[in-house]
Backbone as CSV, one residue per row, in Angstrom:
resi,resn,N_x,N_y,N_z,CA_x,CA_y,CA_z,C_x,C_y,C_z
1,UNK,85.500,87.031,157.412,84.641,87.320,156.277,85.337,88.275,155.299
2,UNK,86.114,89.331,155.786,86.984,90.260,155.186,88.122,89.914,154.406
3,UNK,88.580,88.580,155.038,89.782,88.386,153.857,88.800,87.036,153.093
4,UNK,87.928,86.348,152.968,87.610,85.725,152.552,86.865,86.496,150.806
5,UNK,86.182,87.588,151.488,85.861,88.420,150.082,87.514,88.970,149.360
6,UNK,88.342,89.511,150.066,89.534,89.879,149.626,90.192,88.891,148.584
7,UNK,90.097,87.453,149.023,90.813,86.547,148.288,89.759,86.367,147.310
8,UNK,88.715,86.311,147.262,87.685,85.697,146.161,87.415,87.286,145.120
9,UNK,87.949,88.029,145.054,87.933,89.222,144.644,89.418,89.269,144.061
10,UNK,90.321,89.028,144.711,91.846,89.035,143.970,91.835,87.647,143.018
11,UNK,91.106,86.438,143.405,90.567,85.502,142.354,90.098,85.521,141.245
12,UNK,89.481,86.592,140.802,88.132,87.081,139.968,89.377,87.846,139.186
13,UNK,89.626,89.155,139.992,91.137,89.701,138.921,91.791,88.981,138.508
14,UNK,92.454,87.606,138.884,93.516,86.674,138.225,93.180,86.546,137.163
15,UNK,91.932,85.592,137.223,91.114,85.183,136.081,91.017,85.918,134.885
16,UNK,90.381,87.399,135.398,89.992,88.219,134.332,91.280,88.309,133.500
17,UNK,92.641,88.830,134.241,93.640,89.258,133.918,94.387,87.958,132.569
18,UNK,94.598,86.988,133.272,94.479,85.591,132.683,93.529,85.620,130.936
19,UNK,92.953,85.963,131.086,91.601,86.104,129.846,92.320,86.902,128.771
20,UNK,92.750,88.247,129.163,92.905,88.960,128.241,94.330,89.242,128.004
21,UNK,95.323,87.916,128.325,96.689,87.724,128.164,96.625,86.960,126.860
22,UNK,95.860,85.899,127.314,95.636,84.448,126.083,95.079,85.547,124.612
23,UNK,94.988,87.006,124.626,94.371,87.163,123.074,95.697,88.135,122.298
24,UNK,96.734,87.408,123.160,98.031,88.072,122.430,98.251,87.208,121.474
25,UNK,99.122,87.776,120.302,99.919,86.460,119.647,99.026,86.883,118.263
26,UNK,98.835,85.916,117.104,98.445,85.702,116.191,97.194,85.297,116.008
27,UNK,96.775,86.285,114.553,94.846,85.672,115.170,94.715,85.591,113.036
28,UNK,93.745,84.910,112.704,93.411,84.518,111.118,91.865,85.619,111.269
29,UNK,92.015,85.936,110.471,90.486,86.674,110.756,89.886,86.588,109.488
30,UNK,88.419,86.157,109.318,87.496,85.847,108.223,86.834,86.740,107.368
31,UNK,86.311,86.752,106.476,85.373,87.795,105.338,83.706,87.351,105.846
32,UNK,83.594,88.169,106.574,81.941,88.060,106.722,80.697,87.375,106.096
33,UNK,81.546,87.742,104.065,80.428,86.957,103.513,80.600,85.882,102.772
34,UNK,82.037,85.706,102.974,82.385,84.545,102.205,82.537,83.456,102.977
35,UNK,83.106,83.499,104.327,83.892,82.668,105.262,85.243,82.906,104.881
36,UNK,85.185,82.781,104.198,87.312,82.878,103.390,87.785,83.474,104.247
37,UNK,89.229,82.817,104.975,90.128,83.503,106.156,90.893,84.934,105.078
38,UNK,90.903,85.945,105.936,91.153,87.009,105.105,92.531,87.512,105.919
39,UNK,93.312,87.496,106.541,94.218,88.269,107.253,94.621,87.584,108.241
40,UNK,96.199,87.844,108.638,96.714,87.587,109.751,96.824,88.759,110.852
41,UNK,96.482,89.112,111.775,97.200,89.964,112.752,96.914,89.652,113.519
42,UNK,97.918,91.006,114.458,98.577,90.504,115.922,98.466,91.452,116.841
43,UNK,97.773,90.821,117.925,97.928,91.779,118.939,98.490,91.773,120.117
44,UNK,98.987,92.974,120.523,100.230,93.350,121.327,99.672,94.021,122.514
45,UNK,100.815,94.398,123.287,100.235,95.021,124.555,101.125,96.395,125.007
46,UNK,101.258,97.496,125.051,102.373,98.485,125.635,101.584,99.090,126.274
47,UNK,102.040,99.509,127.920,101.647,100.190,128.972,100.082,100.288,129.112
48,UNK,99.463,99.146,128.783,97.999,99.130,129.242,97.532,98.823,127.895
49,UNK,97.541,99.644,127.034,97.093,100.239,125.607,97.571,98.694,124.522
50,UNK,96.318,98.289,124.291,96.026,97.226,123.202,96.501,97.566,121.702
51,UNK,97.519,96.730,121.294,97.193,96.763,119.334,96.906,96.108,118.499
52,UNK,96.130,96.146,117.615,95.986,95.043,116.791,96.810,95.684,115.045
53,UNK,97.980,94.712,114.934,98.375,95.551,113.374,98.076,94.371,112.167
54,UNK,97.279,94.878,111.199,97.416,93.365,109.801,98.893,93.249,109.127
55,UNK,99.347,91.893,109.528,100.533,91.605,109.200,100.188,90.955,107.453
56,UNK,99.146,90.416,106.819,99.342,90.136,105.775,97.576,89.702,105.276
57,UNK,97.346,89.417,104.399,96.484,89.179,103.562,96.854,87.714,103.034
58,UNK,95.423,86.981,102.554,95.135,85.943,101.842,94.677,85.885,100.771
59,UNK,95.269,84.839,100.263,94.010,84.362,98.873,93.754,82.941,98.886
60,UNK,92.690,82.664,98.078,92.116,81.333,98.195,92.452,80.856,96.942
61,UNK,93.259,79.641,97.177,93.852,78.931,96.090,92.636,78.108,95.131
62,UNK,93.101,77.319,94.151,91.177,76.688,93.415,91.229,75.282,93.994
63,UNK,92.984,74.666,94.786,92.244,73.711,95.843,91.873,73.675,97.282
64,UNK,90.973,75.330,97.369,90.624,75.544,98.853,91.893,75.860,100.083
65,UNK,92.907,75.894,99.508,94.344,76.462,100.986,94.585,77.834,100.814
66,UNK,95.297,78.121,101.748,95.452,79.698,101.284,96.792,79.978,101.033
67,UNK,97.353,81.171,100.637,98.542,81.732,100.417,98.688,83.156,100.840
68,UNK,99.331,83.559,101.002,99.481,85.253,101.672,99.498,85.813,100.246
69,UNK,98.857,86.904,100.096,98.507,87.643,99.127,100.321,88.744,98.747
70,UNK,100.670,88.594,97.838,102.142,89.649,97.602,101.373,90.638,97.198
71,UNK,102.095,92.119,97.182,101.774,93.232,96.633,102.137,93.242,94.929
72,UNK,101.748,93.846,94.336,100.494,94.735,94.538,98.912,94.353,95.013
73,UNK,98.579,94.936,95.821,97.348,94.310,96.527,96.357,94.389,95.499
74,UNK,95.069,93.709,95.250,93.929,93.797,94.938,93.536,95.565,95.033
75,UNK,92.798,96.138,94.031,92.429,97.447,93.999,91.023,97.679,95.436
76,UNK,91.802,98.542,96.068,91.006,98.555,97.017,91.586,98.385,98.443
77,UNK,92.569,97.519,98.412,93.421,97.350,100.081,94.411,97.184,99.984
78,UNK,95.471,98.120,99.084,96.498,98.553,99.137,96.973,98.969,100.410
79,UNK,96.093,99.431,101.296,96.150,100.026,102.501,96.138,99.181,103.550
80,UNK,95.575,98.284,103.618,95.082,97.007,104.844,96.113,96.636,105.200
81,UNK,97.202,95.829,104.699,98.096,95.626,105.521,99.175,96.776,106.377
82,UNK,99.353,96.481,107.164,100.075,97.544,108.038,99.006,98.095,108.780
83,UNK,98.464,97.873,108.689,96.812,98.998,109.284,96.825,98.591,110.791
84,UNK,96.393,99.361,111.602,96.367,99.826,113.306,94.946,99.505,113.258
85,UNK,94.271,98.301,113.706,92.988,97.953,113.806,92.241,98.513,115.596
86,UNK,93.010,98.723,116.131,92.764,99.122,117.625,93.104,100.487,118.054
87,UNK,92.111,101.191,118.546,92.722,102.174,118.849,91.758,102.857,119.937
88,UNK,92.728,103.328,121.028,92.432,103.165,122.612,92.596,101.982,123.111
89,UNK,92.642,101.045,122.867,91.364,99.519,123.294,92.288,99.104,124.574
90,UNK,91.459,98.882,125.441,91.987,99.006,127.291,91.250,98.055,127.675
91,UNK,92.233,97.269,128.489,91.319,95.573,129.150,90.437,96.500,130.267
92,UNK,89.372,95.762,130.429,88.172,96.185,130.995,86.832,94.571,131.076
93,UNK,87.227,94.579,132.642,86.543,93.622,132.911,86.777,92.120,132.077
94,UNK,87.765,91.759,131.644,87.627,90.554,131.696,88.245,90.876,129.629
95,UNK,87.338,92.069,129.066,87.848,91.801,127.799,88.276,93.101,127.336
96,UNK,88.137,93.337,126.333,89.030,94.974,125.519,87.921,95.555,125.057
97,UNK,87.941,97.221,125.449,87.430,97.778,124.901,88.128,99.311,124.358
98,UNK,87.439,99.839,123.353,87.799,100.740,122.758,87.144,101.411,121.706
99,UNK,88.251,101.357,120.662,87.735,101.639,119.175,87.996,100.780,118.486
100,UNK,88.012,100.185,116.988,88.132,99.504,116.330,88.084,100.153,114.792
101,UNK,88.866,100.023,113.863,88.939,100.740,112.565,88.754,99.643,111.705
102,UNK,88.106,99.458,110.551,87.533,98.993,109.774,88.494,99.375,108.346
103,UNK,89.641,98.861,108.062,90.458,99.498,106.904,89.414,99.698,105.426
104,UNK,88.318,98.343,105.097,87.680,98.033,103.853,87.023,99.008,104.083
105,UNK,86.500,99.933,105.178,85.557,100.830,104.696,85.975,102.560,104.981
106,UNK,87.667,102.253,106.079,87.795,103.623,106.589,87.360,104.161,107.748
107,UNK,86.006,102.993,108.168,85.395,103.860,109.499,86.361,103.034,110.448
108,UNK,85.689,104.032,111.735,85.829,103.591,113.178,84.901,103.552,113.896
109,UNK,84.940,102.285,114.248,83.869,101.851,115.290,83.739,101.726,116.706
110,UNK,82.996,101.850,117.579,82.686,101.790,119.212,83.279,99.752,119.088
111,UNK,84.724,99.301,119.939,85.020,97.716,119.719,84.780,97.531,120.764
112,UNK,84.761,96.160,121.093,84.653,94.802,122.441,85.376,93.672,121.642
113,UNK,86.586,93.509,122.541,87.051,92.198,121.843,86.891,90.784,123.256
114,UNK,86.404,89.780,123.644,86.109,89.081,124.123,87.203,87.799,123.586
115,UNK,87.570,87.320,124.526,88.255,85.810,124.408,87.172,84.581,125.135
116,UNK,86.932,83.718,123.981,86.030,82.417,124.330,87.481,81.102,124.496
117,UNK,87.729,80.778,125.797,88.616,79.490,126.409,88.275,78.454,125.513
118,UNK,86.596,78.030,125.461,86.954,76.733,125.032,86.736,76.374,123.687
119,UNK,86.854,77.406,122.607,87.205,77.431,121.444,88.609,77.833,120.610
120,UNK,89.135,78.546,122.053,90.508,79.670,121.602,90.303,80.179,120.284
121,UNK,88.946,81.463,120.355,88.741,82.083,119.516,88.307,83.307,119.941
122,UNK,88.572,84.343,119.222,88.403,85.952,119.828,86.962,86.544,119.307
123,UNK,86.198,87.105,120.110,84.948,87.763,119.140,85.417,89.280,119.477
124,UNK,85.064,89.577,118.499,85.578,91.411,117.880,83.705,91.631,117.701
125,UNK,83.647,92.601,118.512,82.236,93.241,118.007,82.525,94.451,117.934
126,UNK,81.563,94.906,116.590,82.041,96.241,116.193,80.532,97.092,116.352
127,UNK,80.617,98.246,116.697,79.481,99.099,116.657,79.169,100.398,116.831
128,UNK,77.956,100.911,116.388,78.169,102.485,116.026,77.537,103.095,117.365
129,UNK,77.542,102.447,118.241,76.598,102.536,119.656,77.662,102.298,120.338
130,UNK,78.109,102.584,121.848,78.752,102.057,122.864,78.373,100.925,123.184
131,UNK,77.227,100.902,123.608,76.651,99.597,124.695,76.253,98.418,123.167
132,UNK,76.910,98.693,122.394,76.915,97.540,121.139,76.138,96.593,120.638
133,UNK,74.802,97.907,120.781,73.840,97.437,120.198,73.759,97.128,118.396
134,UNK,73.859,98.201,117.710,74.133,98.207,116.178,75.425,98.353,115.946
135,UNK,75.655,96.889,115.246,77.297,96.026,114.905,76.541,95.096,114.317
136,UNK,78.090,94.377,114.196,78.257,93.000,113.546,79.581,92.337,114.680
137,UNK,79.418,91.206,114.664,80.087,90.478,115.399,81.468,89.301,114.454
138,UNK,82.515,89.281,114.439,83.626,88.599,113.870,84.062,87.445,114.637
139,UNK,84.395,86.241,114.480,85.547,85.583,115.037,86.596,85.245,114.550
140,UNK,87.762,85.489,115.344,89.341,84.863,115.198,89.481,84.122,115.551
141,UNK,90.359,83.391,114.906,90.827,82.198,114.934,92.328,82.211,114.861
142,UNK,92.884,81.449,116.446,94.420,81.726,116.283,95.140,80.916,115.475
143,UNK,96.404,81.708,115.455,96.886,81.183,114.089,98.182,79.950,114.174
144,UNK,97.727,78.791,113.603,98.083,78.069,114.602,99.851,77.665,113.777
């Protein structure tokens, strides 16, 4: 009975572990109120400790594709690219948790980043609560 829980317990870690490998790499991330894909970044992994950095910005062309936005940026997110979107953020149970920084507004938020398999898409919930009650919820979309 003892190694039977042992193995179905080192099973459960694979898995989890497995989960929060797949949200490395490149992710498109959206504008809340437009839909419009707004950003590329990437997140990384060093000694436990999660990063997410914005590698670039979009714009929406007038036949609907996008293009990476060149500097000088739009007044207002001069700052966004290069920006450290994660901070603390430590796999925990299956997904990431931490902090989360918000460049468009400056704050930092209580994060949960979750990986969904059968969409290969990331949900980022952001909130001013731990247990993440008051937020808003994002999805990524990897970048393919």
């Amino acid at each position: 009975m003892k190694k039977l829980l042992i193995v179905l317990l080192l099973a459960i870690a694979a898995t989890t572990n497995a989960q929060v490998n797949k949200m490395f790499g490149l992710w498109n991330t959206f504008d809340d109120k437009t839909g419009d894909m707004a950003s590329c970044v990437q997140i990384t992994e060093d000694n436990g400790t999660y990063s997410c950095v914005v590698l670039n910005m979009y714009s929406k062309n007038a036949d609907g594709t996008y293009s990476i936005t060149e500097p000088p940026y739009p007044k207002g997110y001069e700052h966004v690219v290069g920006s450290q979107l994660f901070i603390e953020m430590k796999e925990h149970k299956g997904h990431l948790k931490g902090k989360v920084y918000d460049p468009e507004s400056g704050k930092t938020y209580f994060g949960k980043v979750s990986y969904n398999a059968k969409t290969d898409e990331l949900v980022l919930r952001g909130s001013l609560d731990k247990a993440g009650l008051l937020g808003r919820s994002q999805i990524w979309k990897r970048k393919k």
